[in-house]
C-alpha positions as CSV (number, residue, x, y, z in Angstrom):
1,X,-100.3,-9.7,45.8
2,X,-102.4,-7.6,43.2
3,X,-104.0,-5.8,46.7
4,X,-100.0,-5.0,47.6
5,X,-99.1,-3.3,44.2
6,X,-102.4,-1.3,44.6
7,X,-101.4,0.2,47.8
8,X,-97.6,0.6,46.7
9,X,-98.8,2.7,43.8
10,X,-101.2,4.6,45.8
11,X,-98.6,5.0,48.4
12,X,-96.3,6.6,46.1
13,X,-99.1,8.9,44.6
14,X,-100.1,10.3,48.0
15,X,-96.1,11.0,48.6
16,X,-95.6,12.6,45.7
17,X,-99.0,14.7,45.9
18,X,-98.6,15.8,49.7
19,X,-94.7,15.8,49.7
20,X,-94.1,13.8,52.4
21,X,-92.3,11.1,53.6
22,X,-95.4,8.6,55.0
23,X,-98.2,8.0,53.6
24,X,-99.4,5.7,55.9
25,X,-102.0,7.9,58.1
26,X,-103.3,9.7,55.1
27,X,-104.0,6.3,53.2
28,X,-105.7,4.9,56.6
29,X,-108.3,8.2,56.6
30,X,-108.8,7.2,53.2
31,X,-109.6,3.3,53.9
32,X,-111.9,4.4,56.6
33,X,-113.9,6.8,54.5
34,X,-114.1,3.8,51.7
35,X,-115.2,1.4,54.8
36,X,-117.7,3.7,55.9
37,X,-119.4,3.7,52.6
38,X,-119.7,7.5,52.8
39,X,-120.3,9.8,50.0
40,X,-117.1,9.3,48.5
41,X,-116.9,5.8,48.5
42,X,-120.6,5.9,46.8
43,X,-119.3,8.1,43.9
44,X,-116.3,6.3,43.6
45,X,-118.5,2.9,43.5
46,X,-121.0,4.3,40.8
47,X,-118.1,5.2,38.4
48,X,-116.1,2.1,39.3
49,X,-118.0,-0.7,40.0
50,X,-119.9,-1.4,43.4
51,X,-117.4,-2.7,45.7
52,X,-114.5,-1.2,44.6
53,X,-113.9,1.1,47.1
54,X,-114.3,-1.2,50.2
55,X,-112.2,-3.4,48.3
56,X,-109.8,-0.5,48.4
57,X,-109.9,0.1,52.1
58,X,-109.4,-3.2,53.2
59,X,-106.4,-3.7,51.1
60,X,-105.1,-0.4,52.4
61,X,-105.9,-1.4,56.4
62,X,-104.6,-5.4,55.8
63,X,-101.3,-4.0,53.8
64,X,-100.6,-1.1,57.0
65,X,-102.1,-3.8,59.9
């Protein structure tokens, strides 16, 4: 559930920053830079926490399928 209301309030972020509609294939490029552990997931993990941002992307690619 907590994973859900993550990617809900991310959803709504991304729409209101790009001004669309969907948010669905920007948040899936996200989730598979974060799975990729590439340089922004690293950054990310070093201010956050190590994990956080694979944590991210799979609750982004279970909550779109």
């Amino acid at each position: 559930m907590a994973a859900e209301k993550i990617v809900k309030r991310l959803e709504d972020n991304i729409k209101k920053m790009y001004r669309t509609a969907n948010a669905r294939y920007i948040l899936l490029k996200v989730a598979e830079g974060y799975l990729a552990n590439d340089k922004t997931a690293q950054v990310l993990d070093s201010l956050y926490g190590t994990g956080v941002t694979a944590g991210i992307g799979k609750a982004i690619k279970e909550y779109y399928g």
